[in-house]
MOPAC internal coordinates of N, CA, C and O (Angstrom, degrees):
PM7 1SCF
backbone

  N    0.0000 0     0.00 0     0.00 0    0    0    0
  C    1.4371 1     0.00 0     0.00 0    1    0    0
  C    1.5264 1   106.85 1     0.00 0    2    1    0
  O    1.2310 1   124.90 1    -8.69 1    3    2    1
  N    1.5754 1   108.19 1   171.31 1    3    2    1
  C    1.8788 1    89.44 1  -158.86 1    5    3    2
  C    1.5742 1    97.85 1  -172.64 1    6    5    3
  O    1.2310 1   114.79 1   -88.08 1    7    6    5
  N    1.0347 1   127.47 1    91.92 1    7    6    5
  C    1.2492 1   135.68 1  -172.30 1    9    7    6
  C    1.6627 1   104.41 1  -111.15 1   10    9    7
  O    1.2310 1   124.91 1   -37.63 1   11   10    9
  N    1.8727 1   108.17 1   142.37 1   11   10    9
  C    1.6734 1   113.43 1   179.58 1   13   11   10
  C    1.7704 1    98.84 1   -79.08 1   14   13   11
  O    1.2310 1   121.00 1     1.00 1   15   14   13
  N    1.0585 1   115.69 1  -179.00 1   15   14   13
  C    1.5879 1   139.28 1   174.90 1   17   15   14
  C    1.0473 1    80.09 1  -173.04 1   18   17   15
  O    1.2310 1   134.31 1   -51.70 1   19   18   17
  N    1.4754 1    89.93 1   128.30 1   19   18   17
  C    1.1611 1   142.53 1  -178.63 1   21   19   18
  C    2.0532 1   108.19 1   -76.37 1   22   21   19
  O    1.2310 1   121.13 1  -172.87 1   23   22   21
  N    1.3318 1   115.44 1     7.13 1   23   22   21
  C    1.3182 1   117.78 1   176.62 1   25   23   22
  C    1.6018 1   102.18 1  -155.60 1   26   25   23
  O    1.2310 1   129.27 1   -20.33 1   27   26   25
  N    1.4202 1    99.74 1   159.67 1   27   26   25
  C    1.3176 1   130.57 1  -160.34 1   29   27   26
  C    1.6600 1   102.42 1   -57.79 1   30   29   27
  O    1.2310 1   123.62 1   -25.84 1   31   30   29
  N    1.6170 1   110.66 1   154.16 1   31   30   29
  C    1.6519 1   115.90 1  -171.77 1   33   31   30
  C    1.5634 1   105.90 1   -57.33 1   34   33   31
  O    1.2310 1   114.83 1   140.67 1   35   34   33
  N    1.0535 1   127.40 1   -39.33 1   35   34   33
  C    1.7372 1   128.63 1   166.58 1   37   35   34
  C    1.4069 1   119.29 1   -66.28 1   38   37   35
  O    1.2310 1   110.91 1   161.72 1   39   38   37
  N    1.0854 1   134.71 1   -18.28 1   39   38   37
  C    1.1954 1   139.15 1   166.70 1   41   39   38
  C    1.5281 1   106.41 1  -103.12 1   42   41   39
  O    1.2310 1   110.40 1   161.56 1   43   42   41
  N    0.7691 1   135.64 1   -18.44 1   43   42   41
  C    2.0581 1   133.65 1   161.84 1   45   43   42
  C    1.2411 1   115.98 1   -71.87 1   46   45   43
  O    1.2310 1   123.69 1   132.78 1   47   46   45
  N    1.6086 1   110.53 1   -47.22 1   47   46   45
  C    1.5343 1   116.57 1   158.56 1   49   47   46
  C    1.1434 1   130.80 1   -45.19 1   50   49   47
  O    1.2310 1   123.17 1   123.69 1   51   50   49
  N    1.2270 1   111.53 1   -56.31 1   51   50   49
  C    1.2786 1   122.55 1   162.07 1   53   51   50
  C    1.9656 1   127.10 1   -45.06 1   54   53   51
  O    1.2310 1   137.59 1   128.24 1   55   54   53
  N    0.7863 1    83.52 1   -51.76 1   55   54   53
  C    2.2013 1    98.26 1   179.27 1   57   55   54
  C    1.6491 1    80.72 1   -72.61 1   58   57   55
  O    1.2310 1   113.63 1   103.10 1   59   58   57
  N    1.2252 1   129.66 1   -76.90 1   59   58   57
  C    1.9158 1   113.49 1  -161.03 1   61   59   58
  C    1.3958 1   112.80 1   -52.69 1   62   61   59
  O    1.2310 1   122.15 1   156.75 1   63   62   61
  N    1.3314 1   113.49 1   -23.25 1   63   62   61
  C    1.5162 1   105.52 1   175.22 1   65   63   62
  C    1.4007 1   124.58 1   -69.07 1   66   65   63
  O    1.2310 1   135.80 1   143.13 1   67   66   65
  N    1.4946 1    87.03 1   -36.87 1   67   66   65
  C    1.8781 1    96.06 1   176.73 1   69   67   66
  C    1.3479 1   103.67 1   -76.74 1   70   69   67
  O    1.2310 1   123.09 1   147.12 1   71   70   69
  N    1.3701 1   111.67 1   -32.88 1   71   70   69
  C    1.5250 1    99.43 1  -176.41 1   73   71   70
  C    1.7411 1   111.61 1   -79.78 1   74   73   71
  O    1.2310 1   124.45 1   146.04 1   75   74   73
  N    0.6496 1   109.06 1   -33.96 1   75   74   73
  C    2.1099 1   107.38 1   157.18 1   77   75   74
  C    1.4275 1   132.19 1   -37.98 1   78   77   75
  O    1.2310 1   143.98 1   138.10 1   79   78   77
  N    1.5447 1    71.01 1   -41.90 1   79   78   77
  C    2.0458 1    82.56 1   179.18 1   81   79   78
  C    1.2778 1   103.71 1   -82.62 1   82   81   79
  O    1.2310 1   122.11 1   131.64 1   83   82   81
  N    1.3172 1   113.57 1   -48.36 1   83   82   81
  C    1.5572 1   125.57 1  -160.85 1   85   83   82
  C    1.7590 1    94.48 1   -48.86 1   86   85   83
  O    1.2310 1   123.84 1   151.49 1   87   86   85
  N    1.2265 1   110.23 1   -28.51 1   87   86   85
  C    1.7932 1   112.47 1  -164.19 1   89   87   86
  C    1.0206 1   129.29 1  -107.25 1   90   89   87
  O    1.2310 1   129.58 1  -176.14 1   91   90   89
  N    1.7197 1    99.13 1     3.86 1   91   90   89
  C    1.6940 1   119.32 1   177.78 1   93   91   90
  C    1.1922 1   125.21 1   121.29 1   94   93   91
  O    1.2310 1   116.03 1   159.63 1   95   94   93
  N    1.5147 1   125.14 1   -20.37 1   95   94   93
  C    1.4546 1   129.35 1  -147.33 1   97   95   94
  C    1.6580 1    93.27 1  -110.22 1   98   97   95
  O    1.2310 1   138.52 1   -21.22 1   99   98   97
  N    1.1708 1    81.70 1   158.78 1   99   98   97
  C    1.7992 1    94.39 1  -179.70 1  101   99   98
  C    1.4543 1   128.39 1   -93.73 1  102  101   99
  O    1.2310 1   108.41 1   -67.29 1  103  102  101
  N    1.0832 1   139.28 1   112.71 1  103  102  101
  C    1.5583 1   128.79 1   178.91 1  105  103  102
  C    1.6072 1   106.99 1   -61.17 1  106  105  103
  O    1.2310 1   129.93 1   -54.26 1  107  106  105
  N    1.5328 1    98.45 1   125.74 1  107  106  105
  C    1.5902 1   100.42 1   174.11 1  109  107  106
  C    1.6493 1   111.11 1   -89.98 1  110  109  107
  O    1.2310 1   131.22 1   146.67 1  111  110  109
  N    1.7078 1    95.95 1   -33.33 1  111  110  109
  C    1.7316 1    81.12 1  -162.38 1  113  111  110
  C    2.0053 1    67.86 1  -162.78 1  114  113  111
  O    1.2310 1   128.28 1    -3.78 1  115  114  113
  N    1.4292 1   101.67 1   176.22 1  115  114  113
  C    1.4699 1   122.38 1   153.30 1  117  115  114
  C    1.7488 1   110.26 1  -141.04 1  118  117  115
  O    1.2310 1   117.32 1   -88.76 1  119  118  117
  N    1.5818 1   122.71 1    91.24 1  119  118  117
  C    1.2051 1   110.37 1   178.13 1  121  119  118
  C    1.6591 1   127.91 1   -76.52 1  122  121  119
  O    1.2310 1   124.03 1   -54.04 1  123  122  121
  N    1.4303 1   109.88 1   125.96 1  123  122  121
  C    1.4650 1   109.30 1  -176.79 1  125  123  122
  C    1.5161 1   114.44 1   -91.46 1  126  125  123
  O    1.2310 1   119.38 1   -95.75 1  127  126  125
  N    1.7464 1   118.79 1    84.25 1  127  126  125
  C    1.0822 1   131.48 1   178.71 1  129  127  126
  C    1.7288 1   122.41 1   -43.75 1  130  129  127
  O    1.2310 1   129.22 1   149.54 1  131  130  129
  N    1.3211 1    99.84 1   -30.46 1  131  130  129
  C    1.4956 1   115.12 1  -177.72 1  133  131  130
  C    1.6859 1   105.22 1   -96.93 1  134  133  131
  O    1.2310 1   109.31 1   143.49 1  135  134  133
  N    1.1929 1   137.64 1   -36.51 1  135  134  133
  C    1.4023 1   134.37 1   144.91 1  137  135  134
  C    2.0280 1   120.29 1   -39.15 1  138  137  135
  O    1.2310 1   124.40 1   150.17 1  139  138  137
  N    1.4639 1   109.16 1   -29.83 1  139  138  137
  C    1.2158 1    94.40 1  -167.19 1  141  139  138
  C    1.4961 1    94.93 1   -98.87 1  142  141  139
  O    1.2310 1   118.95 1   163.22 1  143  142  141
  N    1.4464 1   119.60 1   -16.78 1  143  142  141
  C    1.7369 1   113.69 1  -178.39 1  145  143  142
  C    1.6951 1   101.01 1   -90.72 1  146  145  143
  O    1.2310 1   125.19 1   178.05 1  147  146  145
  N    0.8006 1   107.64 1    -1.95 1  147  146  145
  C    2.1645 1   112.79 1   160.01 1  149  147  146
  C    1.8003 1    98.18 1   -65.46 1  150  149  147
  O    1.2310 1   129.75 1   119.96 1  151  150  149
  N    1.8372 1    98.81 1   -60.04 1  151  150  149
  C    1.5754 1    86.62 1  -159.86 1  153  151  150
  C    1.3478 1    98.04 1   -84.21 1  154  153  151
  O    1.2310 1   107.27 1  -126.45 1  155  154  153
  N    1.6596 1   141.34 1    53.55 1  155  154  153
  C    1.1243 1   125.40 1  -163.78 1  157  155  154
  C    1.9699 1    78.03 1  -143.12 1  158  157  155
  O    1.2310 1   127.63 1   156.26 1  159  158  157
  N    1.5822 1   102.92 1   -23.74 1  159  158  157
  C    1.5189 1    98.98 1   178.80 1  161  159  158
  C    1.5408 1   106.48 1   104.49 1  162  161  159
  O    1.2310 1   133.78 1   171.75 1  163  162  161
  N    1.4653 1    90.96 1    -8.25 1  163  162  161
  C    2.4502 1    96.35 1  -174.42 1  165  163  162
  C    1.8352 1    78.41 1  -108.89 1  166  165  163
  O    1.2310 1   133.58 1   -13.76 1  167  166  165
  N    1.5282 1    91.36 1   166.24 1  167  166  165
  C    1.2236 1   130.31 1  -168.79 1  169  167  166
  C    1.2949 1    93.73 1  -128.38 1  170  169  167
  O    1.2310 1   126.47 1   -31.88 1  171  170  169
  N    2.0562 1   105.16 1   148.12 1  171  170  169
  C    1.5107 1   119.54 1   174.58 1  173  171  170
  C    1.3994 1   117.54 1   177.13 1  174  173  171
  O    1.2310 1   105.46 1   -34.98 1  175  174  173
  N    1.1267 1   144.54 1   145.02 1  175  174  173
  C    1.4633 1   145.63 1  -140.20 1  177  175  174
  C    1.2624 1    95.45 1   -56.17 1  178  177  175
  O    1.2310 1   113.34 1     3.73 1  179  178  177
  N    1.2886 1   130.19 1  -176.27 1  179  178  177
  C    1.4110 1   133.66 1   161.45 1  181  179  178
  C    1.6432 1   103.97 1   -93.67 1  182  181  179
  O    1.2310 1   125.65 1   -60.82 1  183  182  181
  N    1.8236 1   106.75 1   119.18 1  183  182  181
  C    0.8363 1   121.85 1  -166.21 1  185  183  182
  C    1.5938 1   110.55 1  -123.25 1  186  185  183
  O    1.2310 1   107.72 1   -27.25 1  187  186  185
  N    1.2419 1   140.51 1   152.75 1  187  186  185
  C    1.6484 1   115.53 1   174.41 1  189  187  186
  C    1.2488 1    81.52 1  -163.45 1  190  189  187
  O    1.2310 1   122.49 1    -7.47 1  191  190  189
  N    1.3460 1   112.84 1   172.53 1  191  190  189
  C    1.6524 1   127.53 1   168.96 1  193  191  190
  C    1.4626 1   101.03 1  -154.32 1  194  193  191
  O    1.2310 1   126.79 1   -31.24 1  195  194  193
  N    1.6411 1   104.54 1   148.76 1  195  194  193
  C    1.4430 1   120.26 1   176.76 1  197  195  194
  C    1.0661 1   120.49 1  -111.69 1  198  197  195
  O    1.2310 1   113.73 1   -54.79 1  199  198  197
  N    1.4471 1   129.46 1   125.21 1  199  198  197
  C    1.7272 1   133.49 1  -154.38 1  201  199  198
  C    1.6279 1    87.67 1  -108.18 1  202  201  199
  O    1.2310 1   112.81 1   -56.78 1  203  202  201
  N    1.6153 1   131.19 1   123.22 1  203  202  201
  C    0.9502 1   129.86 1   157.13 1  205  203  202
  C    1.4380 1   111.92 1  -152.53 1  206  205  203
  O    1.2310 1   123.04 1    -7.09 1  207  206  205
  N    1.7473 1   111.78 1   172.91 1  207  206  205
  C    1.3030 1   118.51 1  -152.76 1  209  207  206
  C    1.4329 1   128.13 1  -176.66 1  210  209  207
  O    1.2310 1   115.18 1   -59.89 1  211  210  209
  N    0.8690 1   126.75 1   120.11 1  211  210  209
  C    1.7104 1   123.57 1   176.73 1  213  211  210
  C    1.8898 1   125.52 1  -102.42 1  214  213  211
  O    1.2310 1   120.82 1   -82.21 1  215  214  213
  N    1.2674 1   116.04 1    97.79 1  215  214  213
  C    1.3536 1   125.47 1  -165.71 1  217  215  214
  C    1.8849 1    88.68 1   -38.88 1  218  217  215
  O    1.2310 1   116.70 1   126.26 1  219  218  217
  N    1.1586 1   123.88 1   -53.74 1  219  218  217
  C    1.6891 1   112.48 1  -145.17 1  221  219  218
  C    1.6868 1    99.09 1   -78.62 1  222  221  219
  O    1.2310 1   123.84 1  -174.50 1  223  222  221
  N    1.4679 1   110.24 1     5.50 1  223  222  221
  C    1.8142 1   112.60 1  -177.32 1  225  223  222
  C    1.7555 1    93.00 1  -113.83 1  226  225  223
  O    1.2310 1   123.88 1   137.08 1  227  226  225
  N    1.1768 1   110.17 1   -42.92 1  227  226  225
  C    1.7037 1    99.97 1  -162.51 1  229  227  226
  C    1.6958 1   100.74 1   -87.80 1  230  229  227
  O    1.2310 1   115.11 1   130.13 1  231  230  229
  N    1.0696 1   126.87 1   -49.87 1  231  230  229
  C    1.2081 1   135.67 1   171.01 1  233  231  230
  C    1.8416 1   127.66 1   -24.89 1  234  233  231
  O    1.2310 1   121.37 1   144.82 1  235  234  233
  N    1.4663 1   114.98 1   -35.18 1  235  234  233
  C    1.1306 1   121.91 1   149.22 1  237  235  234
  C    1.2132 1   124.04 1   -81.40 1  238  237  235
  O    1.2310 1   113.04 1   165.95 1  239  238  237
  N    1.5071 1   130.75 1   -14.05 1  239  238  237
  C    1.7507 1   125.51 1   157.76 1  241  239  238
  C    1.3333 1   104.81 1   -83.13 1  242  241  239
  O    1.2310 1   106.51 1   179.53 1  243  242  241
  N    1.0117 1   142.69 1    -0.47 1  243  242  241
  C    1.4152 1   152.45 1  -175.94 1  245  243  242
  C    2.1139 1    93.91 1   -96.86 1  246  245  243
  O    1.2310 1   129.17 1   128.88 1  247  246  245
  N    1.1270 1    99.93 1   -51.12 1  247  246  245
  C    1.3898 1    93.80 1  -162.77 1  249  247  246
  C    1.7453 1   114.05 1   -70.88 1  250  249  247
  O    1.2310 1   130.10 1   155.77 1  251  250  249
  N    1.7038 1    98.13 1   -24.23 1  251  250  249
  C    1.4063 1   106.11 1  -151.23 1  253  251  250
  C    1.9207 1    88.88 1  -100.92 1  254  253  251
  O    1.2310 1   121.43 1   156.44 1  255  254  253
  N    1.5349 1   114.86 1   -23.56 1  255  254  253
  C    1.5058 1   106.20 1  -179.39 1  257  255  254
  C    1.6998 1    85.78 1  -156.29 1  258  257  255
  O    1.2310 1   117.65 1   -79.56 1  259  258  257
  N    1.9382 1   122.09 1   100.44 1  259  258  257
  C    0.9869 1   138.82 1  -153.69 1  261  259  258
  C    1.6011 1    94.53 1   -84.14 1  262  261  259
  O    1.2310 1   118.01 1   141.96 1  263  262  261
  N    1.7465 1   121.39 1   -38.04 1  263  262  261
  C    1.3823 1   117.21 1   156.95 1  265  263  262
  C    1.4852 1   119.38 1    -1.50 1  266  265  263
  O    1.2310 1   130.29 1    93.24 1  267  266  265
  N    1.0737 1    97.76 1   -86.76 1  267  266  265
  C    1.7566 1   136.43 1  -169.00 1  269  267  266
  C    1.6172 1    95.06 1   -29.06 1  270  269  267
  O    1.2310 1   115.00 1   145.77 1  271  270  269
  N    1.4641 1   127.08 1   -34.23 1  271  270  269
  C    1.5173 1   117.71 1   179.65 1  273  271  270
  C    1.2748 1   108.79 1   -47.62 1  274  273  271
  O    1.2310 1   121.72 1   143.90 1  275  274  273
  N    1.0389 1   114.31 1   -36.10 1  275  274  273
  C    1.9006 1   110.92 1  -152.96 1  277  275  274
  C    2.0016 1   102.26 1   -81.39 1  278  277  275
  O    1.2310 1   126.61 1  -179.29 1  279  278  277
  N    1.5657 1   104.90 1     0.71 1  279  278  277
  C    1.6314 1   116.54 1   157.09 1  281  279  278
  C    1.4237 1   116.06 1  -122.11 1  282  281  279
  O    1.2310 1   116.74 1  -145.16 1  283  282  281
  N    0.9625 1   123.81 1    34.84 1  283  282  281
  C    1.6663 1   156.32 1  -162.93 1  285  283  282
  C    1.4830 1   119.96 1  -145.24 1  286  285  283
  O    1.2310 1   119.05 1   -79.47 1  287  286  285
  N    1.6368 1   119.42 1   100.53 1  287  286  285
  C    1.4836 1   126.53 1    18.70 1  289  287  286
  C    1.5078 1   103.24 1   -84.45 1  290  289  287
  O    1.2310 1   125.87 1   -11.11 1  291  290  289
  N    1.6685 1   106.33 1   168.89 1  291  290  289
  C    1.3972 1   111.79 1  -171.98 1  293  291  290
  C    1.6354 1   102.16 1   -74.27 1  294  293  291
  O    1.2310 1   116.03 1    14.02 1  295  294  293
  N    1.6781 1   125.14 1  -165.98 1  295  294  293
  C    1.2648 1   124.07 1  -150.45 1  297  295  294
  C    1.2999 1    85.08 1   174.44 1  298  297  295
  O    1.2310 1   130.61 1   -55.99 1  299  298  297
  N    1.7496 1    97.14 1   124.01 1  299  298  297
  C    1.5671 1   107.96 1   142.01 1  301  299  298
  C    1.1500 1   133.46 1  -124.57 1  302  301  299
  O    1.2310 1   114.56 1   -53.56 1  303  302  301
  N    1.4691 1   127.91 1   126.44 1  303  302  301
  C    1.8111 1   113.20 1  -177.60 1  305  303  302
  C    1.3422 1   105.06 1   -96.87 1  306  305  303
  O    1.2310 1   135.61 1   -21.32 1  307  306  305
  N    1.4377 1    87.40 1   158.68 1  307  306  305
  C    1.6237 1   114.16 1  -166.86 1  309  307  306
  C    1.6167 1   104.73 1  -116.63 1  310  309  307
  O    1.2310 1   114.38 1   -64.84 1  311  310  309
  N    1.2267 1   128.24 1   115.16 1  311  310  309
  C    1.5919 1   110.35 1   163.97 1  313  311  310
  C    1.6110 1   124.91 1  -131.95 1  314  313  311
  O    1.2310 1   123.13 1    10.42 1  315  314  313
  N    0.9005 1   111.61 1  -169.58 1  315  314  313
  C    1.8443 1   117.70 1  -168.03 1  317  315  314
  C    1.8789 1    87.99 1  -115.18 1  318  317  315
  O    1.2310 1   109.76 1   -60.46 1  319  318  317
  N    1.1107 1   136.82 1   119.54 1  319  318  317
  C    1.3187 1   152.03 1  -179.16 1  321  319  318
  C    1.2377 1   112.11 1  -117.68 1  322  321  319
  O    1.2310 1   124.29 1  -169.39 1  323  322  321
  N    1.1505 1   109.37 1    10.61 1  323  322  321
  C    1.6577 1   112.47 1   179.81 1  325  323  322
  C    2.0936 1   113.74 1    77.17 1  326  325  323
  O    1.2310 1   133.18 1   168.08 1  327  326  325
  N    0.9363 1    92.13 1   -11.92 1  327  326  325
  C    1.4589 1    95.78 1  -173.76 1  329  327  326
  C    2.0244 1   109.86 1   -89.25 1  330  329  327
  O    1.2310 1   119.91 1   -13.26 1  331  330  329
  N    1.3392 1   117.77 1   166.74 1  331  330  329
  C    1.3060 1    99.43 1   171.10 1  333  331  330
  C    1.6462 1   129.27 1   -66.50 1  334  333  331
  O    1.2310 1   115.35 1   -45.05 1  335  334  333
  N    1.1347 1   126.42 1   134.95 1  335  334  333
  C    1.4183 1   125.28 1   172.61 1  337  335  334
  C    1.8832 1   101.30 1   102.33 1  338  337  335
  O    1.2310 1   118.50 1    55.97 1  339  338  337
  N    1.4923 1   120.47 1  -124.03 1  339  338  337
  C    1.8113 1   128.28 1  -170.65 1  341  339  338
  C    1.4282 1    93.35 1  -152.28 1  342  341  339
  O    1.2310 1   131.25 1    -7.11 1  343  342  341
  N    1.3370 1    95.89 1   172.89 1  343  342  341
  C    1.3092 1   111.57 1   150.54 1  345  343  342
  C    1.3614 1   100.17 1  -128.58 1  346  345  343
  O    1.2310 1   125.65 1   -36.71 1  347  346  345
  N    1.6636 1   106.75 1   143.29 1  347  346  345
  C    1.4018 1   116.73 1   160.56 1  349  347  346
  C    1.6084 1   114.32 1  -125.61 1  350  349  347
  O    1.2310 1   119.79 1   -39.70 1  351  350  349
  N    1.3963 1   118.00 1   140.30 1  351  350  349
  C    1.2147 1   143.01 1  -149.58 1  353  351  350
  C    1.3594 1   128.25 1  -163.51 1  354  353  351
  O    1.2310 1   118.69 1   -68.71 1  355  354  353
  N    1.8063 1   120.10 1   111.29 1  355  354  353
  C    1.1439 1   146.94 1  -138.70 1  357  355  354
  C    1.8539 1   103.48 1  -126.44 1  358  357  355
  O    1.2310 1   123.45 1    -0.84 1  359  358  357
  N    0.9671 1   111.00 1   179.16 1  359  358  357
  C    1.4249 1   138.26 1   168.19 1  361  359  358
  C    1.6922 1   116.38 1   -75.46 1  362  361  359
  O    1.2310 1   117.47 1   -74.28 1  363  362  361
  N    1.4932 1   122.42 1   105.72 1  363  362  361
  C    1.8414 1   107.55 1  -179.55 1  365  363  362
  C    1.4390 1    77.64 1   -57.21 1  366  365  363
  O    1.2310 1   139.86 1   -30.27 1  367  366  365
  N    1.3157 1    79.08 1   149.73 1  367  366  365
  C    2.1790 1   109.52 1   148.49 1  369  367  366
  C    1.1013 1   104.93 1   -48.11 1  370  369  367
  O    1.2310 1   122.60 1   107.99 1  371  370  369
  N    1.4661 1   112.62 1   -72.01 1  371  370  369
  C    1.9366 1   129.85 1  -165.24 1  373  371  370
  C    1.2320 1    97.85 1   -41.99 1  374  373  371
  O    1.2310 1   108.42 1   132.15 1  375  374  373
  N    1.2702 1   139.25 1   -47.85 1  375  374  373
  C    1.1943 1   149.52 1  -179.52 1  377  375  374
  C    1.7718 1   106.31 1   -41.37 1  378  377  375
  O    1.2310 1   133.02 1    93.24 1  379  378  377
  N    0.9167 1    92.45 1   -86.76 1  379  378  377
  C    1.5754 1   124.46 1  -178.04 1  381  379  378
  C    1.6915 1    98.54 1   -27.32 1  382  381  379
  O    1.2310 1   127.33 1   112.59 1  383  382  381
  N    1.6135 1   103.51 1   -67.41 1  383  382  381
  C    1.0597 1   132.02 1  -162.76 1  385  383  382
  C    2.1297 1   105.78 1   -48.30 1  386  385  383
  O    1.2310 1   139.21 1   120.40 1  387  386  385
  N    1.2081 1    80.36 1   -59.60 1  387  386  385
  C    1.6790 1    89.25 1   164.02 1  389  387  386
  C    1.0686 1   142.97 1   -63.35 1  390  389  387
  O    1.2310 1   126.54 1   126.18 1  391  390  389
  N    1.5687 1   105.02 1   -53.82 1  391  390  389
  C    1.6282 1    97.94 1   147.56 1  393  391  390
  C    1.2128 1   155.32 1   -17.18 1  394  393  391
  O    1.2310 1   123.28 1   120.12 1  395  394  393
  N    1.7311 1   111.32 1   -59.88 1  395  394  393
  C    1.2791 1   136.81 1   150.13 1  397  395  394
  C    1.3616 1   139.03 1   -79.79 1  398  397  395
  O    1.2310 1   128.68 1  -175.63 1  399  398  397
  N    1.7480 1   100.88 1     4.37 1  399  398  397
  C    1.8467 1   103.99 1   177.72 1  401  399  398
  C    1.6887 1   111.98 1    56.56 1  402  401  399
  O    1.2310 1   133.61 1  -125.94 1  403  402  401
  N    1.3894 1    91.30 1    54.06 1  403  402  401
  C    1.7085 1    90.91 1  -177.80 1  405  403  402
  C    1.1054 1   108.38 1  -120.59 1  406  405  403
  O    1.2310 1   111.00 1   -52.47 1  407  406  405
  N    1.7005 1   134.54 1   127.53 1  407  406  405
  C    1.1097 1   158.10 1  -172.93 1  409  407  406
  C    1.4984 1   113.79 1   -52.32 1  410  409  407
  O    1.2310 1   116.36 1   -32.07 1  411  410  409
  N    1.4987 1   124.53 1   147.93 1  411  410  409
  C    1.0093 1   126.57 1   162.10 1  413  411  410
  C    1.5579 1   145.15 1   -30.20 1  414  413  411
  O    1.2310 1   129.94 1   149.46 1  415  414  413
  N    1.6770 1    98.44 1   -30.54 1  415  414  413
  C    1.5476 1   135.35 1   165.87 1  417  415  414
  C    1.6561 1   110.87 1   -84.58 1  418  417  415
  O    1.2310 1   127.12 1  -172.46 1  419  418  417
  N    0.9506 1   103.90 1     7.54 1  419  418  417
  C    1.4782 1   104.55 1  -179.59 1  421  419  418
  C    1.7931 1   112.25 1  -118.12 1  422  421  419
  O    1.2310 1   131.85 1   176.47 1  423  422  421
  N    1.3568 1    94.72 1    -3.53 1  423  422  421
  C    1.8139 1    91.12 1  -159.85 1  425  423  422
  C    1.7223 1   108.78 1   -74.27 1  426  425  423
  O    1.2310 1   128.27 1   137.29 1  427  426  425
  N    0.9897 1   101.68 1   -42.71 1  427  426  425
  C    1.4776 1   112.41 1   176.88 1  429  427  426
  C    1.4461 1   127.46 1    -5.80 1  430  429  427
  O    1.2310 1   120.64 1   113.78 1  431  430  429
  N    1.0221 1   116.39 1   -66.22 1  431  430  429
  C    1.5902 1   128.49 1   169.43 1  433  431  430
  C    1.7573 1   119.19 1   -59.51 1  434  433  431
  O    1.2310 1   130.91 1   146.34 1  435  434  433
  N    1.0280 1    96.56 1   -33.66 1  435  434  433
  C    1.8824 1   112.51 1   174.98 1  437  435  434
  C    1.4380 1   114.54 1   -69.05 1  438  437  435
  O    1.2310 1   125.86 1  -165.66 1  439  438  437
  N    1.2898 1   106.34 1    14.34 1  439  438  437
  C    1.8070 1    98.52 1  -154.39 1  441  439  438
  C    1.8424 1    74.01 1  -140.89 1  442  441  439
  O    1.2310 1   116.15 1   171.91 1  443  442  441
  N    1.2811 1   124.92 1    -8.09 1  443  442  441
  C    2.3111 1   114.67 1   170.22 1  445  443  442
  C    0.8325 1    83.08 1   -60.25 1  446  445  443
  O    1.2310 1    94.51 1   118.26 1  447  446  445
  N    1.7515 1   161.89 1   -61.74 1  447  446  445
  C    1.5330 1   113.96 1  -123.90 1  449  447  446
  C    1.7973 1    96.89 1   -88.67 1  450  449  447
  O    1.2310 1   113.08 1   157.73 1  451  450  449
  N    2.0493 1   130.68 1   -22.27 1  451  450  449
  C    0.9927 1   103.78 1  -175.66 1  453  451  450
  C    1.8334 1   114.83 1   -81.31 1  454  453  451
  O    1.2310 1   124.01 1   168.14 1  455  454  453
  N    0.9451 1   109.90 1   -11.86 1  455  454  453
  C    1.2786 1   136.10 1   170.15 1  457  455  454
  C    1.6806 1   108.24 1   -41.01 1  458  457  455
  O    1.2310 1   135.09 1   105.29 1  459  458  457
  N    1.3911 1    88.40 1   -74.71 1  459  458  457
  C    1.4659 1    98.59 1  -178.76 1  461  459  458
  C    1.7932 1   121.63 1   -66.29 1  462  461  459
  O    1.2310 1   129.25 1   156.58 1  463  462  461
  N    1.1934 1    99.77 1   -23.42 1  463  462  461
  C    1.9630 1   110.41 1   177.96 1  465  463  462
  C    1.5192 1    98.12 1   -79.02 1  466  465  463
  O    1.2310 1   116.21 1   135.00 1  467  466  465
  N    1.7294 1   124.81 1   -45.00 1  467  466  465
  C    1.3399 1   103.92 1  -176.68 1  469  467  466
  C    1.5612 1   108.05 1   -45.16 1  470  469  467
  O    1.2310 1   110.62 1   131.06 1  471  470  469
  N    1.7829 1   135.24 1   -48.94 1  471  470  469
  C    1.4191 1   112.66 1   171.04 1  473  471  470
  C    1.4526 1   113.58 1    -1.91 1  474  473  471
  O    1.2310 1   115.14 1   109.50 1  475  474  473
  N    1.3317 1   126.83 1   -70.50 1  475  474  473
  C    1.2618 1   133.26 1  -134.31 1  477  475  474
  C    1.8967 1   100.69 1   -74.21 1  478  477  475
  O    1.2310 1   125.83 1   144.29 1  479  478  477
  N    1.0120 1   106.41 1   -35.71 1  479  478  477
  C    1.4521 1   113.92 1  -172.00 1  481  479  478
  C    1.4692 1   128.40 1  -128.65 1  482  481  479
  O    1.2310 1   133.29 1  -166.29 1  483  482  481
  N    1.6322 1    91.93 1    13.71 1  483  482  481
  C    1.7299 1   104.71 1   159.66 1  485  483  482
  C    1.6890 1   101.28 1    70.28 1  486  485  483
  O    1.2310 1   117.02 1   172.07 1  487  486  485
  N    1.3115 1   123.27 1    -7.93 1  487  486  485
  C    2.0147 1   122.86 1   145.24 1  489  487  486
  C    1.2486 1   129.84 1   -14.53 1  490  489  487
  O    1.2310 1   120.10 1   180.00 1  491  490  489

């Protein structure tokens, strides 16, 4: 899934982080993919992703299909595409959802990362 914001990958990062917290979830990390291919000597858009997560939401898809960790905590990337503003871009639910044979009562949590990107564009 893949929604524009309307502002730059440091400033999108910024609003999903607050908006993560603002909603409960914890920032694990923010990796700067395009910071680490600088110190690698390669060049590449400005790219980053935000690792976040709430034990009392993921923790029962964890319990009920233990798989599912290894897309656990959720994640959104942010990048510079050359165009004005980012793109930020997540995991479908449906996706997810299928993968792991997870019930209708289960979707809930699969659906923070679009949750959290509407921040960016008032969605």
């Amino acid at each position: 899934m893949t929604r524009r914001s309307p502002h730059g990958v440091g400033e999108t990062i910024s609003a999903l982080r607050a908006e993560a917290e603002r909603v409960g979830a914890a920032v694990a990390a923010v990796v700067d993919h395009a910071a680490a291919a600088r110190k690698a000597g390669l060049s590449m858009p400005d790219t980053q992703v935000i690792i976040f997560g709430n034990p009392q939401a993921g923790t029962p898809l964890m319990q009920a299909r233990p798989e599912i960790a290894i897309d656990l905590p959720m994640r959104l990337m942010v990048r510079d595409d050359g165009q004005p503003g980012s793109l930020v871009t997540w995991q479908d639910p449906a996706y997810l959802a299928e993968r792991y044979g997870l019930g209708e009562d289960q979707l809930a949590p699969l659906n923070a990362p679009a949750k959290i990107a509407s921040a960016v564009d008032g969605r």
